[in-house]
C-alpha positions in Angstrom: 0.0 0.0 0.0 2.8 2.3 0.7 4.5 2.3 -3.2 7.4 0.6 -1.8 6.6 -2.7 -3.5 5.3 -0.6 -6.6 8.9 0.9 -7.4 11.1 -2.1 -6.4 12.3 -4.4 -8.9 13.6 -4.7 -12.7 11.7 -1.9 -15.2 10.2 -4.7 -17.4 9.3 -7.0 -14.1 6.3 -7.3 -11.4 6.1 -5.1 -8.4 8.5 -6.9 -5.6 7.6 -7.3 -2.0 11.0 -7.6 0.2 12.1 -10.7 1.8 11.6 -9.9 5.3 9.3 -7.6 7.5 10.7 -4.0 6.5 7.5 -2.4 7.6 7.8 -4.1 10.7 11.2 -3.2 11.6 10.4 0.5 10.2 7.0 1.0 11.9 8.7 -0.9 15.5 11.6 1.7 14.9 9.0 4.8 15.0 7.1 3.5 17.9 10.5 3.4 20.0 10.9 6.6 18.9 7.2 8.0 19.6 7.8 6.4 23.0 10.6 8.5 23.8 8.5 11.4 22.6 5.9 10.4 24.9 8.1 10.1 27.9 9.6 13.2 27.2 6.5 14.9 27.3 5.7 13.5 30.3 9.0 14.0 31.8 10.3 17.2 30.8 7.0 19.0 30.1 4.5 17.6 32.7 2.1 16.6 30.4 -0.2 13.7 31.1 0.5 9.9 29.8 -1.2 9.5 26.0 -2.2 7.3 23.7 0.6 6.2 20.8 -1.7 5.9 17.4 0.9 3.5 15.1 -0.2 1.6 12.2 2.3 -0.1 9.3 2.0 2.0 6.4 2.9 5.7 7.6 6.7 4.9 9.0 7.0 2.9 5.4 5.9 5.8 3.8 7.5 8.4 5.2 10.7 7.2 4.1 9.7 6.4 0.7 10.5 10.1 -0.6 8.7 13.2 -2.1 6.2 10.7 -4.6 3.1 12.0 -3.0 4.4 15.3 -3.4 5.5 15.2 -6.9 2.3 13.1 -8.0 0.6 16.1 -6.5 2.5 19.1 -7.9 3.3 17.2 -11.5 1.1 14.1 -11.8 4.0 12.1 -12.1 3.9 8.5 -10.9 6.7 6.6 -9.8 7.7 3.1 -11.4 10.3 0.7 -11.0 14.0 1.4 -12.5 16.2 -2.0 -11.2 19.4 -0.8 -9.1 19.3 2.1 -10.9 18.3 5.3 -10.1 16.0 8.1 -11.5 18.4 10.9 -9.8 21.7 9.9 -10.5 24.3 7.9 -12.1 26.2 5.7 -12.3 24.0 3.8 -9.5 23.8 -0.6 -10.3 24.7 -3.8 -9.1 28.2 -4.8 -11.3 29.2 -8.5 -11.6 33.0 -9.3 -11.4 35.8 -11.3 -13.2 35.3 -13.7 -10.3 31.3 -13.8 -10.2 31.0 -11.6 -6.8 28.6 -8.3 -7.0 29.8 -4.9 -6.3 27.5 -1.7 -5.7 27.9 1.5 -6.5 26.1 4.8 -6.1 27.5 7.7 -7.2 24.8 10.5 -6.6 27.6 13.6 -6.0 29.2 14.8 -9.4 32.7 14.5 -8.0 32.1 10.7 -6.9 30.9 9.8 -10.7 33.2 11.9 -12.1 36.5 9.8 -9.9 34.2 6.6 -11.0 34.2 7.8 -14.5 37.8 8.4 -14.6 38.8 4.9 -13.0 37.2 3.2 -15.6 38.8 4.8 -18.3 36.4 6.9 -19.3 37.4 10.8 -18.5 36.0 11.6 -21.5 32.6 11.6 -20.1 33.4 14.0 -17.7 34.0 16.4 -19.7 30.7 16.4 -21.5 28.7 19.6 -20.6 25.5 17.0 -19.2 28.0 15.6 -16.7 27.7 17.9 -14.4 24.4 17.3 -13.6 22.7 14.2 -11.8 19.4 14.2 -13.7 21.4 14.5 -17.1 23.4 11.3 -15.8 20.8 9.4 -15.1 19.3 9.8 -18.2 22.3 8.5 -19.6 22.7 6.0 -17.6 23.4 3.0 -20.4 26.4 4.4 -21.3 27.8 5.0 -17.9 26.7 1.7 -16.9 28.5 -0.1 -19.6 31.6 1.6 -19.3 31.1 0.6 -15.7 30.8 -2.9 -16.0 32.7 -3.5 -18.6 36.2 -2.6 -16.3 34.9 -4.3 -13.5 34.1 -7.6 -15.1 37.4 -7.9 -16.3 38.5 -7.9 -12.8 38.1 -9.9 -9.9 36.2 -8.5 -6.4 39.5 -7.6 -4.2 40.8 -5.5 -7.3 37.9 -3.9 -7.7 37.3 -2.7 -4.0 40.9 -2.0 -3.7 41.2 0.4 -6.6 38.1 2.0 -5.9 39.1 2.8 -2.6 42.5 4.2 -3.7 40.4 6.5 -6.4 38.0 7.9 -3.5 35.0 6.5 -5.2 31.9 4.5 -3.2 31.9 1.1 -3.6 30.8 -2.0 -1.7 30.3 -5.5 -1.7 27.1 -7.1 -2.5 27.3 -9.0 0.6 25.3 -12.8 1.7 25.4 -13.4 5.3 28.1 -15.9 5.3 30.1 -13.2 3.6 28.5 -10.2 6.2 29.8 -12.9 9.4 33.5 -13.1 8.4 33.8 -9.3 7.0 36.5 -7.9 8.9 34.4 -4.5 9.5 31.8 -6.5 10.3 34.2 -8.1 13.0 35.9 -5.1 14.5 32.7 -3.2 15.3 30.8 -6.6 16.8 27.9 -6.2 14.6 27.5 -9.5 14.6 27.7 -10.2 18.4 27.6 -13.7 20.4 25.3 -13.7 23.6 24.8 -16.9 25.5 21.2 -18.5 25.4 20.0 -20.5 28.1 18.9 -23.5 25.7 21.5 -23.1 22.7 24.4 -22.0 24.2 26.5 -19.2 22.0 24.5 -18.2 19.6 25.2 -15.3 17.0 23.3 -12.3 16.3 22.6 -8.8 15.4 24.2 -6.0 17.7 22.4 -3.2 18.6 21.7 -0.8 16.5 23.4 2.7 18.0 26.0 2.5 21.0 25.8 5.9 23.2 29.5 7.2 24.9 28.3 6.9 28.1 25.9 3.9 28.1 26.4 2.2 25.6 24.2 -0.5 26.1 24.2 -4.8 25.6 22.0 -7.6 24.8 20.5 -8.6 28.2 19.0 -12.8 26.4 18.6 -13.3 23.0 14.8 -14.5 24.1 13.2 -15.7 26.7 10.7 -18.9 27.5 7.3 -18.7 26.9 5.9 -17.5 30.8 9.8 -17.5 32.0 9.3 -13.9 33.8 5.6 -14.7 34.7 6.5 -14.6 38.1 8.0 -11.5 38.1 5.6 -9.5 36.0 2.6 -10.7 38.3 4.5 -9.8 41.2 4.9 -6.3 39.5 0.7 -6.4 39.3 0.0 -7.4 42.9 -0.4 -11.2 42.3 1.3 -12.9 44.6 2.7 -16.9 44.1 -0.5 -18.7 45.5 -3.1 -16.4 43.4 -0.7 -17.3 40.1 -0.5 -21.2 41.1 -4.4 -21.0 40.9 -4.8 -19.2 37.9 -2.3 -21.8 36.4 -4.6 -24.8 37.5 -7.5 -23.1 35.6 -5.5 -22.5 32.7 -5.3 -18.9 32.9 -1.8 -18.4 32.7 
């Protein structure tokens, strides 16, 4: 419903949904945030406790970009473009000598024109379009080809390590295995170990944001259906032999 499935995927192709619950993870993103809000009005402004109203499709949405805005002001509707991009170029997916998957996404003028030149293609930058993201985009087969055509005749490590020596942005196309054993990935324990009761170590996500001063860690990585029961009732005034009999009548 929010257009996200509507622009995603090939030009020529059907509308794609992603593989996993982005609106979840969106919409539970903006209700921790709207908490805070909440709390903060109570806290800092003395205001009163309120109600949060949250529903899946406006977080989605309102990181989806201007499109209601532009259908508005210029009737334009939004389609699908690949991994390209309507706003810039060069912006793809690029296969390698070795069969691994780059991205790049050059949206500032100085980023395609280092791109540009890497490849062997300076020429381009000196067109009198160049300059400008829309006029890139809208030649976006030629930059493209150039594009691919250096990087498939070279393998992945080549590839990233020239880039990086040329100041231009460019990443692996990463699976998880890959994502695991990145050293990055490593160094900054975004992939984090936390002992589970049942499973032992188990590997995970960190968290998302670290602050200086609390920083934060991952307390379980879930707990047993009812394992805090007593705990949370205590919390509500129900003491152990009011929760045994609500157990034997298959309350709780």
């Amino acid at each position: 419903m929010s257009g996200f499935a509507h622009q995603t995927g090939q030009e020529d192709g059907p509308p794609t949904l992603p593989p996993f619950g982005l609106a979840d993870g969106v919409a539970g993103i903006a209700g921790a945030y709207a908490v805070l809000t909440a709390l903060y009005h109570r806290d800092a402004r003395g205001g009163a406790g309120q109600v949060i109203d949250l529903a899946l499709l406006e977080p989605l949405l309102g990181i989806l970009g201007p499109g209601p805005t532009v259908y508005d002001q210029l009737g334009i509707v939004a389609g699908r473009h690949g991994n390209r991009s309507p706003n810039n170029a060069p912006r793809n997916a690029y296969v390698t000598r070795d069969g691994r998957w780059v991205a790049i996404s050059a949206s500032a003028t100085s980023i395609a024109a280092r791109v540009m030149r890497l490849v062997g293609r300076a020429d381009l930058v000196e067109k009198p379009w160049f300059a400008s993201a829309g006029e890139r985009s809208r030649r976006a087969e030629v930059l493209d080809g150039a594009v691919q055509k250096w990087i498939a005749a070279r393998d992945l490590e080549d590839v990233l390590t020239a880039f990086e020596d040329a100041g231009a942005a460019c990443a692996p196309i990463y699976d998880v295995e890959q994502l695991v054993n990145d050293p990055h990935v490593q160094a900054r324990d975004t992939i984090t170990t936390v002992d589970d009761e049942d499973l032992g170590p188990l590997k995970m996500q960190n968290l998302i944001f670290r602050l200086g001063d609390t920083p934060g860690a991952i307390r379980w990585p879930g707990r047993r259906l009812g394992q805090d029961n007593e705990a949370v009732y205590a919390s509500l005034g129900v003491d152990e032999e009011r929760l045994a009999e609500l157990r034997a009548k298959g309350v709780v």
